[in-house]
C-alpha positions as CSV (number, residue, x, y, z in Angstrom):
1,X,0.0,0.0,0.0
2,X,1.4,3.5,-0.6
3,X,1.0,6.2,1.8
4,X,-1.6,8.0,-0.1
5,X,-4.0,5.0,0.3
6,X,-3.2,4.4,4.1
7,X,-4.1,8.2,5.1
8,X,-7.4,8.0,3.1
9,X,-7.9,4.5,4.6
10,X,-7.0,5.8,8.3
11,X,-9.1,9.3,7.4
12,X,-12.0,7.1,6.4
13,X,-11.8,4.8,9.5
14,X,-11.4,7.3,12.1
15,X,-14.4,9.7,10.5
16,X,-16.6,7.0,10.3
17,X,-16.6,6.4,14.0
18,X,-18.7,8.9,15.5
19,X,-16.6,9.6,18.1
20,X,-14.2,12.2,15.8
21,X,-15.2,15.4,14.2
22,X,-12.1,15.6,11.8
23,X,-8.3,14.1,11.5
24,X,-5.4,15.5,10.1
25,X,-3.1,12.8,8.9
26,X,0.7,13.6,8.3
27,X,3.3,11.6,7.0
28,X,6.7,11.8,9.0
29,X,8.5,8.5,7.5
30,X,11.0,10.8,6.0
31,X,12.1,11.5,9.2
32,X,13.1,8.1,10.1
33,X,14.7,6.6,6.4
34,X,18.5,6.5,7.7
35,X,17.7,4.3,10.5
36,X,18.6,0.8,10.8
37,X,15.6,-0.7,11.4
38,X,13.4,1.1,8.9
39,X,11.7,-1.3,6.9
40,X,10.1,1.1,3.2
41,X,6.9,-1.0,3.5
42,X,6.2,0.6,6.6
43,X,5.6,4.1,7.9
44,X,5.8,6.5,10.8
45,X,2.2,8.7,10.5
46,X,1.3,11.4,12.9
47,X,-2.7,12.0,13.6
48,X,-3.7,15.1,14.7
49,X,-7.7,14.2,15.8
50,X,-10.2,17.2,16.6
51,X,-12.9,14.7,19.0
52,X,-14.8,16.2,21.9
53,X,-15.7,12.9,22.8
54,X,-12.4,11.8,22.9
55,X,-12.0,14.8,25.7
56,X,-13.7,13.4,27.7
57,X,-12.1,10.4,28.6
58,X,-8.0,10.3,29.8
59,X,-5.5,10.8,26.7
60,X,-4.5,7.1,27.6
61,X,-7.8,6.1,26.7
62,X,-8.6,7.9,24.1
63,X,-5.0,6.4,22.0
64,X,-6.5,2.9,23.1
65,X,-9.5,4.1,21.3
66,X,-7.5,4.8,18.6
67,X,-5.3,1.7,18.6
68,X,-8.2,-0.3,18.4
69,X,-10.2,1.7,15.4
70,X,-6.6,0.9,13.5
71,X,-5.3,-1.9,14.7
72,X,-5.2,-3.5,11.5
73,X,-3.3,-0.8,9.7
74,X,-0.5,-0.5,12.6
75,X,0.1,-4.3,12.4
76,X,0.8,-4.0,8.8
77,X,1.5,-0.4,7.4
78,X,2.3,1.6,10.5
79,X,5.6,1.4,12.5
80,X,5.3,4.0,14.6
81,X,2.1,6.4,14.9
82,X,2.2,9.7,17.1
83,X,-1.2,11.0,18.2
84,X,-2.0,14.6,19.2
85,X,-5.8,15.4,20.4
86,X,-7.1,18.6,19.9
């Protein structure tokens, strides 16, 4: 998958849920291409999520939240994922 598909996957995903209002998905692989470990068929994404739902609850659960709406893309596409709630 290339990183254009996995943010409008993860965009559709999160917006679906009814507990987000919008979602600003960034691409920060570039950041992380010298190191050892990275692996090209993965990527580092940053999410920044506008939810006042999600404001409600403690920041740790509102990631698990998150974790668990794209749990499927991080085991596959995502190696690391940086969330900031607005």
């Amino acid at each position: 998958m290339d990183i254009n598909n996995l943010i409008d996957n993860i965009k559709a995903k999160l917006l679906k849920n009814n507990l987000i209002e919008n979602v600003i998905v960034e691409d920060k692989t570039y950041l992380h291409k010298k190191h050892k470990s990275h692996d090209k068929s993965k990527f580092h994404i940053k999410l920044t999520i506008f939810s006042n739902n999600l404001k409600k609850v403690s920041k740790i659960e509102a990631s698990k939240e998150i974790h668990k709406i794209l749990k499927d893309e991080i085991k596959v596409y995502i190696h690391s994922i940086q969330i900031l709630f607005q």
